[in-house]
LUMTI-715340 format. One record per residue (C-alpha): residue number from 1; y, z negated, x negated; residue in three letters. Coordinates in steps of 0.25 Angstrom, whole numbers, plus 5000, padded with zeros to 4 digits. Example, Ala and Ser with C-alpha at 12.3 -4.5 7.8 and 13.67 -1.06 7.14 Angstrom:
! LUMTI-715340
{pt 1, {4982, 4969, 4951}, "ALA"}
{pt 2, {4996, 4971, 4945}, "SER"}
This chain:
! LUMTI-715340
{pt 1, {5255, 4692, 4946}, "UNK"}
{pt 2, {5241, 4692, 4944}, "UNK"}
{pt 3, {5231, 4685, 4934}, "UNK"}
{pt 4, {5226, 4690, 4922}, "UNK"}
{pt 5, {5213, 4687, 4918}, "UNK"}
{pt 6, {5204, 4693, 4906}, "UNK"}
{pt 7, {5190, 4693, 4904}, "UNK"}
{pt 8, {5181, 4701, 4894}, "UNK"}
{pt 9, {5167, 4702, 4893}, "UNK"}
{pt 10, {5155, 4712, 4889}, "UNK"}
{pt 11, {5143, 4722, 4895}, "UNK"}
{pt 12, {5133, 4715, 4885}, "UNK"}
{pt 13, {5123, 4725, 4881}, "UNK"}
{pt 14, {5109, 4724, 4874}, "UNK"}
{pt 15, {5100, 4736, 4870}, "UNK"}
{pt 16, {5086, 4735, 4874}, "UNK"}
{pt 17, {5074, 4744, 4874}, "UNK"}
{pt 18, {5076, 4749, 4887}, "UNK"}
{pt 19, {5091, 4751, 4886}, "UNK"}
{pt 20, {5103, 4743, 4886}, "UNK"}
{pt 21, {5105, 4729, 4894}, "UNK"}
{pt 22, {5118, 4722, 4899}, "UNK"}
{pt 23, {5119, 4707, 4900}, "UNK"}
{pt 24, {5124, 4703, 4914}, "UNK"}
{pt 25, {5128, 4689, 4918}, "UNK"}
{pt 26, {5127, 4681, 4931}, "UNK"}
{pt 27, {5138, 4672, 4934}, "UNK"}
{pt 28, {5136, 4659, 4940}, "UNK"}
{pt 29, {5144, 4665, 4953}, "UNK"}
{pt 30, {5132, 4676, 4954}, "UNK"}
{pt 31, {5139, 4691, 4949}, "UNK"}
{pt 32, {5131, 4698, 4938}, "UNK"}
{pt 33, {5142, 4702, 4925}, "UNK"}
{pt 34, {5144, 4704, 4911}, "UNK"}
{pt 35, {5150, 4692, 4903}, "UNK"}
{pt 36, {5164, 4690, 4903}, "UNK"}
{pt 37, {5175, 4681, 4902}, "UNK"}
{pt 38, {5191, 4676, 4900}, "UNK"}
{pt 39, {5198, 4679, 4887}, "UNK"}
{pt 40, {5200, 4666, 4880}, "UNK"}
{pt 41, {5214, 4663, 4872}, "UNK"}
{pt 42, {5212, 4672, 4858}, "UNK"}
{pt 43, {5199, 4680, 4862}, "UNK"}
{pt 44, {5200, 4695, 4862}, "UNK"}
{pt 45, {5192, 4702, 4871}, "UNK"}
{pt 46, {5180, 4705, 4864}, "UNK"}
{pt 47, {5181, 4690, 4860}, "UNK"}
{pt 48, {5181, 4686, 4874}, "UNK"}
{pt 49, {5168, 4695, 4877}, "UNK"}
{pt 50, {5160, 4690, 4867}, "UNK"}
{pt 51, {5163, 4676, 4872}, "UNK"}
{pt 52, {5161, 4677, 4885}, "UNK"}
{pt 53, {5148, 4684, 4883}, "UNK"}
{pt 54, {5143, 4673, 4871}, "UNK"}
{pt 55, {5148, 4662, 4884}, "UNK"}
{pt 56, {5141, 4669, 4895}, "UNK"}
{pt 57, {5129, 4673, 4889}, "UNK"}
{pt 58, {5126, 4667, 4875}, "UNK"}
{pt 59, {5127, 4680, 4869}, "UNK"}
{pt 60, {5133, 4686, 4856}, "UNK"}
{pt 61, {5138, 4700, 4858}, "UNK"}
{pt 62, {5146, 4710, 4852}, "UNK"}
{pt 63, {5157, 4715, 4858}, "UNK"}
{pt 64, {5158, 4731, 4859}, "UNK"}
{pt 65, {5174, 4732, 4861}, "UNK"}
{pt 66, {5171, 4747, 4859}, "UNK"}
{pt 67, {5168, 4745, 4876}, "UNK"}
{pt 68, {5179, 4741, 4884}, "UNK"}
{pt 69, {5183, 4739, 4898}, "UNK"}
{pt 70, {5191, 4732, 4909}, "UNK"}
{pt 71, {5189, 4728, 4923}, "UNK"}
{pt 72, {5200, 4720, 4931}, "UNK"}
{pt 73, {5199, 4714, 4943}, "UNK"}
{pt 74, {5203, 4701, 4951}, "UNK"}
{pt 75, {5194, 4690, 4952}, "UNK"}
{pt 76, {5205, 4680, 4961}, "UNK"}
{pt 77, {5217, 4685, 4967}, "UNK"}
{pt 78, {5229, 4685, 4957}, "UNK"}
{pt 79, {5219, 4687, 4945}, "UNK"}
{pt 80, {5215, 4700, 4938}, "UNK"}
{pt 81, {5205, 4700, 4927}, "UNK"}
{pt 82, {5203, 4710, 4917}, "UNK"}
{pt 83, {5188, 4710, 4911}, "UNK"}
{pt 84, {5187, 4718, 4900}, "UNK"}
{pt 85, {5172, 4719, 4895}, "UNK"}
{pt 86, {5166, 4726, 4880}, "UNK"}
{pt 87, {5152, 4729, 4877}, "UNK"}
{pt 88, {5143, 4716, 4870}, "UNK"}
{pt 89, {5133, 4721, 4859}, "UNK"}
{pt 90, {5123, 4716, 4853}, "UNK"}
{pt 91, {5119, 4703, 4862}, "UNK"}
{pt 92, {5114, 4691, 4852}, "UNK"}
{pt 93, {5110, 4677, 4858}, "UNK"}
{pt 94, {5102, 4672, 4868}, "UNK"}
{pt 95, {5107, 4674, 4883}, "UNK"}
{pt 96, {5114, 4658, 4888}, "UNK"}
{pt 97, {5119, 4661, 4899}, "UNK"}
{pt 98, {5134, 4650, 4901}, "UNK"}
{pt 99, {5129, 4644, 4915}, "UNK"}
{pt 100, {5143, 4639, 4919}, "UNK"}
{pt 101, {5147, 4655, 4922}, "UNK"}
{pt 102, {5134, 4663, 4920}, "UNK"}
{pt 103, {5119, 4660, 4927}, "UNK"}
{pt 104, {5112, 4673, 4921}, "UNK"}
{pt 105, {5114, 4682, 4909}, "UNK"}
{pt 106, {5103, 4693, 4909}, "UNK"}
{pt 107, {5103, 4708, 4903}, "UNK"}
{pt 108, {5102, 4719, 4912}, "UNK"}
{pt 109, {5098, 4733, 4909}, "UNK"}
{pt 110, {5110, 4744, 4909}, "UNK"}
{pt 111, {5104, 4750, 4922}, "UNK"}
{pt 112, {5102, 4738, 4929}, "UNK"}
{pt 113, {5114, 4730, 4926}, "UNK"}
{pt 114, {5124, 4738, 4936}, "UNK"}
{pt 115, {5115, 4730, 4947}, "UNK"}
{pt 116, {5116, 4719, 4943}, "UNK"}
{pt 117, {5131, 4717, 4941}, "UNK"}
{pt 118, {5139, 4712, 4950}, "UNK"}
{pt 119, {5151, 4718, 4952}, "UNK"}
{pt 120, {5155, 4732, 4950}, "UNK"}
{pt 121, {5165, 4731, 4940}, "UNK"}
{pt 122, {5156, 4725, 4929}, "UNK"}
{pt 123, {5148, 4737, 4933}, "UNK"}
{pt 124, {5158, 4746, 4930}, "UNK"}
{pt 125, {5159, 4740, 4918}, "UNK"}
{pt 126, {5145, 4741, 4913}, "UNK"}
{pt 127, {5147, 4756, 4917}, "UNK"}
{pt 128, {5158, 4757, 4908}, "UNK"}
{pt 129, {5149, 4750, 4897}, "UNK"}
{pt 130, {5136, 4756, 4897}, "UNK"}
{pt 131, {5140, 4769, 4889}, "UNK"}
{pt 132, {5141, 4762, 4880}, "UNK"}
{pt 133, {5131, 4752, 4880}, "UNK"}
């Protein structure tokens, strides 16, 4: 039987004067993302989001329940992660990025970012998202 694992995490999203910008991260093993993370004992999911993004990044954000999808897949035989990821609002706080997981943070406008991520289905997931960014 195989593994369960849950993560959740959030397409951050800024509005700027030329239109709306997602944050992306680099982990240190090189694939461009969102921020995400495991579910700790206790935490709901939007709890969980808005950690993992505070952790990752530094930032405060508002977590947009409103939004909400699952990817699953298998990251080690025998495992099978769901990832469920919200919108964050509203980013407050000066970007940090946590060097024990991530080696860049930086804002990607909406056009751009399909490009830059890495694997396809975080780029489903940003398709899913940017109606309603």
């Amino acid at each position: 039987m195989d593994k369960k694992e849950k993560s959740c995490g959030a397409v951050v999203v800024r509005q700027t004067e030329k239109g709306p910008e997602v944050l992306l991260i680099r982990h240190n093993a090189g694939h461009w993302a969102f921020p995400k993370g495991h579910v700790e004992a206790g935490e709901t999911e939007t709890q969980t989001a808005a950690r993992e993004i505070r952790e990752e990044t530094g930032l405060q954000v508002d977590i947009d329940a409103a939004f909400r999808t699952v990817t699953t897949y298998s990251p080690f035989p025998g495992v099978v992660k769901d990832v469920v990821y919200f919108i964050g609002r509203n980013p407050k706080g000066e970007i940090r990025p946590q060097l024990s997981e991530v080696n860049a943070v930086e804002w990607a406008p909406l056009a751009d970012a399909p490009a830059r991520i890495t694997y396809e289905s975080d780029r489903q997931v940003l398709a899913a998202a940017a109606p309603h960014l």
